[in-house]
C-alpha positions as CSV (number, residue, x, y, z in Angstrom):
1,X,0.0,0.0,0.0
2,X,1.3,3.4,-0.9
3,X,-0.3,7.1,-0.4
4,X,-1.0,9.2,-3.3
5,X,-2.2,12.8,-3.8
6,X,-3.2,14.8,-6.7
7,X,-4.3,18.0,-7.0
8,X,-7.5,19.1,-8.5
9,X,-9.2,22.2,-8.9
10,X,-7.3,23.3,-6.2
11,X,-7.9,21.2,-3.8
12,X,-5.7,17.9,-2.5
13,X,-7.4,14.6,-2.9
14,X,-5.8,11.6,-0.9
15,X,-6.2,8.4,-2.4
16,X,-4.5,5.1,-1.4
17,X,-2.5,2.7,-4.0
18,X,-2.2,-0.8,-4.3
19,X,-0.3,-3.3,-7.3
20,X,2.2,-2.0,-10.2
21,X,1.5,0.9,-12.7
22,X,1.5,-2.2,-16.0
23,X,-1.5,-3.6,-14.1
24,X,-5.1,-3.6,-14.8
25,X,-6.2,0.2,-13.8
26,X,-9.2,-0.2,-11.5
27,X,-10.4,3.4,-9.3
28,X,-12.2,2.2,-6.0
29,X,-14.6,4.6,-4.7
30,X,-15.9,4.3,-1.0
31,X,-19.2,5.4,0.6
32,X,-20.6,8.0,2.5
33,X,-18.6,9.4,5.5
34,X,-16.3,6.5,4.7
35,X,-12.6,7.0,3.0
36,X,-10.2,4.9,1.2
37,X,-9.4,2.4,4.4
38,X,-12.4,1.1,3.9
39,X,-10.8,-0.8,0.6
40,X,-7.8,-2.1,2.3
41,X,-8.6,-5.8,3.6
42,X,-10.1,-6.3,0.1
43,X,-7.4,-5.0,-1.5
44,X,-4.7,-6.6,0.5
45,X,-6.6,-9.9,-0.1
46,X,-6.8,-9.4,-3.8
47,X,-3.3,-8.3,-3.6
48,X,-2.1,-11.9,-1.5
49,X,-4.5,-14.0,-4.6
50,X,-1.9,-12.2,-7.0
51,X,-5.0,-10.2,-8.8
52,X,-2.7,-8.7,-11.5
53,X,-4.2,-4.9,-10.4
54,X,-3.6,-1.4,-9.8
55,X,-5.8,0.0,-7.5
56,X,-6.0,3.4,-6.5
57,X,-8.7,4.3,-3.6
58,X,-9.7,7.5,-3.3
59,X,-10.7,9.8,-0.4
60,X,-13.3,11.8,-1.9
61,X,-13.7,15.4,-1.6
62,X,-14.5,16.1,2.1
63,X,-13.6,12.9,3.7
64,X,-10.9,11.2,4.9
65,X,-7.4,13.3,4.4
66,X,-9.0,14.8,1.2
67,X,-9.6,18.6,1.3
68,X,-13.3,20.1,2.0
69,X,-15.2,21.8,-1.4
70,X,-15.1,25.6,-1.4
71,X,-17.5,27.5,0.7
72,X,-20.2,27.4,-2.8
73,X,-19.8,23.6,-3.5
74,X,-22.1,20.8,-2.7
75,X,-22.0,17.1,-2.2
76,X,-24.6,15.9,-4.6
77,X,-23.0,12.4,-6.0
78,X,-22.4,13.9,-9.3
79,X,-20.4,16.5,-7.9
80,X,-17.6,14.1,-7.5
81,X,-17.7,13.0,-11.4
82,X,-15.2,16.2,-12.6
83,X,-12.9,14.8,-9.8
84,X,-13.0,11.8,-10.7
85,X,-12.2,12.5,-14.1
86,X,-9.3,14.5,-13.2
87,X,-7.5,12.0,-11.5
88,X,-7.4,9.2,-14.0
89,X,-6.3,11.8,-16.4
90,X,-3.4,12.5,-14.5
91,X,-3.2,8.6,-13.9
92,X,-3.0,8.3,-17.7
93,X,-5.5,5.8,-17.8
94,X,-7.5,6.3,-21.3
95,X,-9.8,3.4,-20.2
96,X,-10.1,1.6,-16.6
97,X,-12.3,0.3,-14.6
98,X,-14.4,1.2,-11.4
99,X,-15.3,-0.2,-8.1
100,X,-17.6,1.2,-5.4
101,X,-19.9,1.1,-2.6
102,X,-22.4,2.5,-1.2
103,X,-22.3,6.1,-2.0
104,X,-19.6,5.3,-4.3
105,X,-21.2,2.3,-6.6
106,X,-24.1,5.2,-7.3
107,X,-21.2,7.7,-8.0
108,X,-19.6,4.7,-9.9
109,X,-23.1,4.1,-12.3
110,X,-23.4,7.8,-12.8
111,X,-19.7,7.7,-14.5
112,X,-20.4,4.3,-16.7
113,X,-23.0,6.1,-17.9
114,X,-21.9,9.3,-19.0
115,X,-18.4,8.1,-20.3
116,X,-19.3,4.3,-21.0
117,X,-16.0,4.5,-23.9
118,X,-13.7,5.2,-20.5
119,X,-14.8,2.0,-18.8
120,X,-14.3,-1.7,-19.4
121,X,-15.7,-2.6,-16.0
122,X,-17.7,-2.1,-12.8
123,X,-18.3,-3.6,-9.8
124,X,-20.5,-2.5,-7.2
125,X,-20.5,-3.2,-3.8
126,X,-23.9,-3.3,-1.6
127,X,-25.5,-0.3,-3.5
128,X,-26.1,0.9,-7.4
129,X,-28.5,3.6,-7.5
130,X,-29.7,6.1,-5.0
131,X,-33.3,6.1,-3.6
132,X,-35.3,7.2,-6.1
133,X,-37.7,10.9,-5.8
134,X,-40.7,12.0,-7.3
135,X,-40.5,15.3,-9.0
136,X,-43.4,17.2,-7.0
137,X,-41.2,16.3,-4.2
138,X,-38.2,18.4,-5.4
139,X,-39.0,22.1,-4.2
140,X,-39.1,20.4,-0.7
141,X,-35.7,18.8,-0.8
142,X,-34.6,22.1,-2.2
143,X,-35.8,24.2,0.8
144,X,-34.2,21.2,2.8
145,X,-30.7,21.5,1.3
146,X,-31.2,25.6,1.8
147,X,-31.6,25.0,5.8
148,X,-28.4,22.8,5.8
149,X,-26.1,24.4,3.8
150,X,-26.9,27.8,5.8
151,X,-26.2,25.4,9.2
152,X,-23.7,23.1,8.5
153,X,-21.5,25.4,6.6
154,X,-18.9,26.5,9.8
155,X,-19.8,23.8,11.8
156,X,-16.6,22.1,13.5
157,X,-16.3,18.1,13.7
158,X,-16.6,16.7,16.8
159,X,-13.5,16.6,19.1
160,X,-12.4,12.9,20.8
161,X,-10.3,13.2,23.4
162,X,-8.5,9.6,22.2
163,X,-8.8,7.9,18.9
164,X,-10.0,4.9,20.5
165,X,-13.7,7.0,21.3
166,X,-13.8,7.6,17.7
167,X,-13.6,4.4,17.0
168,X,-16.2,3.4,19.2
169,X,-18.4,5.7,17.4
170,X,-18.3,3.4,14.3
171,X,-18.8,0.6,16.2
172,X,-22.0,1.5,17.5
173,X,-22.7,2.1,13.7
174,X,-22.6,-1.2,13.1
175,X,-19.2,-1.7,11.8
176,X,-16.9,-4.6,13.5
177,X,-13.7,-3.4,15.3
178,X,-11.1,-3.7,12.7
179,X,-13.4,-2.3,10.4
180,X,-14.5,0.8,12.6
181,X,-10.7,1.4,13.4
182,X,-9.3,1.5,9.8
183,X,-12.2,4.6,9.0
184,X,-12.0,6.0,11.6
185,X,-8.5,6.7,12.3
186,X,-8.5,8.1,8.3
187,X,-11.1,10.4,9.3
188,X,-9.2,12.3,12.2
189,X,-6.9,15.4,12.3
190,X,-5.2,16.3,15.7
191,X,-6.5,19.1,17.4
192,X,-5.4,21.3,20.6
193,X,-7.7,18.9,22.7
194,X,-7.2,15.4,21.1
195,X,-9.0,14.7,17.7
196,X,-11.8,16.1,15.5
197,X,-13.4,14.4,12.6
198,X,-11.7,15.3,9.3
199,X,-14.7,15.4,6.9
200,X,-16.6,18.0,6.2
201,X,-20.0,18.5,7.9
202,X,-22.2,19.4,4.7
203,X,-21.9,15.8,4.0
204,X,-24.4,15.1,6.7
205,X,-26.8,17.6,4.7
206,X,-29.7,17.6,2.3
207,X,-28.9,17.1,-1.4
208,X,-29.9,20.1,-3.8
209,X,-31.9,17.3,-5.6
210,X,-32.9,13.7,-6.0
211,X,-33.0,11.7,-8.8
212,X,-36.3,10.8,-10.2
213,X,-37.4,7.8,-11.6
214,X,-37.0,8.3,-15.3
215,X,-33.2,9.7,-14.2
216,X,-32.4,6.7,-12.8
217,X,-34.1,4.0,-15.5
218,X,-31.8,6.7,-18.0
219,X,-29.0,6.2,-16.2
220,X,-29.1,2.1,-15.8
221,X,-30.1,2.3,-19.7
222,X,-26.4,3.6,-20.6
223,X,-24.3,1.3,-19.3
224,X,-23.0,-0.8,-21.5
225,X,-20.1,-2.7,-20.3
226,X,-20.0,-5.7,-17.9
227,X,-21.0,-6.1,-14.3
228,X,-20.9,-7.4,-10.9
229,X,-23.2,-6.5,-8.5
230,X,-22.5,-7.5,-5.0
231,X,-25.0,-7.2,-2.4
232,X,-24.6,-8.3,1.2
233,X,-27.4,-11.1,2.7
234,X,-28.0,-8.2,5.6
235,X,-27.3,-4.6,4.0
236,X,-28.9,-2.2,2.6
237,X,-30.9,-3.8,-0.4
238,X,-33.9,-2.9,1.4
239,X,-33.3,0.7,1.3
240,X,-32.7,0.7,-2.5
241,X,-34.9,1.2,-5.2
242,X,-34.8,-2.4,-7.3
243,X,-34.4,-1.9,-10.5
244,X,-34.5,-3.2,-14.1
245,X,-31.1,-4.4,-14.5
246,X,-29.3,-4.3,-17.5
247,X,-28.3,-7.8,-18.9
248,X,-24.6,-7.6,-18.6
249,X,-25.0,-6.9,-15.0
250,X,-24.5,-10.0,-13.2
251,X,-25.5,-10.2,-9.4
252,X,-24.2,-12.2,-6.6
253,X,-25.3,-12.5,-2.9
254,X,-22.9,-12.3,-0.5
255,X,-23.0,-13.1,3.8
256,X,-22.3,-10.1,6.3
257,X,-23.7,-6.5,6.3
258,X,-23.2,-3.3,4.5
259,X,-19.2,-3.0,5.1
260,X,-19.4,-6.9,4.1
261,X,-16.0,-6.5,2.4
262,X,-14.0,-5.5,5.2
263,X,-15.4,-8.9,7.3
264,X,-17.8,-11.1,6.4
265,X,-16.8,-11.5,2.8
266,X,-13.6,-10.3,2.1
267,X,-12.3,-13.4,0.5
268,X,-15.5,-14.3,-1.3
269,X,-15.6,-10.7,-2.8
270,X,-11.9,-11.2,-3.4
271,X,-12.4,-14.0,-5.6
272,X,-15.5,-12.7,-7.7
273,X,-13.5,-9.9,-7.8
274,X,-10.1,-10.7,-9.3
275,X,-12.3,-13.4,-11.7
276,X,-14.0,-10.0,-12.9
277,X,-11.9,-7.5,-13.5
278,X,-9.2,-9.7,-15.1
279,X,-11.6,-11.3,-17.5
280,X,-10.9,-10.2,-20.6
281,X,-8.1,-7.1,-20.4
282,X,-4.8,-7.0,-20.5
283,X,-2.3,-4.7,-18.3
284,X,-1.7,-1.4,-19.3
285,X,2.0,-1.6,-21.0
């Protein structure tokens, strides 16, 4: 594992690296209030099966040891695409593939679609698509991201007086103790009295707007290249829309919760990964 930074509209992203530049480019994207730790027992496992990948993870803007949007930016998921872009062109990769969860796998469908010539494949992890809203609904939501953009704009992260409280703070969000340890202590800066969150607190706000229906079937409609879909026996499909799926999406149940692959199933997702990704590409010379 390496750190890596680059700079983008400028602002630092931190992003964390695994495997040799001539392997097969793959950008991991993690989920909300998450970072890039979340991706390392995965990708130390698919590292140890001798997956023939590069892998970079990013910390996306506002979390982790990434830097906060300006004052006049949001968090909407597709805020994140321009980023995004930006990084695997200074990568160099023409054409790569994407891996995400949660907050990351919609940011990760919202890409495929747009730039489906960039992408040979994506795999999603225990999300695909965000809720869906009705339109009617939307001058609400916009009234709602008003309220918390005026409130959460200055707010300060919470303080912990060792990083140990933080990472109880995870636990008792479900995640186990490795799990909870690894995000949490890549979401902390040291402060005068201990530690304070690093992200930024407009995360925890409304979004400007939701995507409808018809956005989302849009959306599934233009992807085009392969898929694995891996959802976890007790996460979150419940709380996401189903959807029509397109036929080169393949999906696969696997055991443990929503962080399933940093437990319950990182060697199972390991090996449906590495299977995937290397199916028909060669490494980047």
């Amino acid at each position: 594992m390496r750190e890596r930074h680059f700079e983008v509209y400028g602002r630092r992203l931190a992003a964390l690296e695994w495997g040799e530049p001539t392997g097969i480019p793959v950008l991991a994207l993690h989920g909300w209030l998450d970072n890039a730790a979340s991706f390392l027992p995965l990708a130390e496992k698919l590292m140890s099966l001798g997956a023939p990948l590069h892998i970079v993870a990013l910390d996306l803007a506002g979390h982790g040891q990434s830097d906060h949007r300006a004052a006049d930016g949001e968090y909407n998921a597709w805020s994140d695409l321009p980023d995004l872009e930006a990084v695997v062109d200074q990568l160099g990769w023409q054409r790569f593939s994407l891996l995400g969860h949660s907050r990351g796998a919609m940011i990760s469908t919202l890409y495929s679609s747009a730039r489906p010539a960039r992408i040979a494949r994506v795999a999603w992890l225990d999300g695909i698509v965000p809720p869906s809203a009705e339109a009617a609904d939307y001058p609400q939501q916009l009234a709602e991201f008003l309220v918390d953009k005026h409130n959460l704009l200055d707010r300060p992260g919470r303080t912990f007086r060792q990083i140990e409280d933080a990472v109880m703070v995870r636990e008792r969000k479900g995640l186990a103790p490795p799990a909870a340890r690894l995000i949490a202590e890549r979401n902390l800066r040291p402060v005068e009295n201990g530690w304070c969150w690093s992200h930024d607190a407009r995360l925890q706000g409304a979004s400007a707007m939701k995507l409808t229906r018809d956005h989302i079937d849009a959306v599934l409609a233009g992807l085009s290249m392969p898929g694995l879909l891996l959802l976890a026996e007790s996460g979150m499909r419940d709380r996401f829309d189903t959807p029509d799926l397109p036929a080169d999406i393949r999906v696969e149940i696997v055991p443990g919760g929503h962080h399933c692959h940093m437990d319950d199933a990182v060697e199972i997702a390991a090996e449906h990964l590495q299977a995937f990704f290397a199916a028909d590409q060669e490494p980047v010379s």
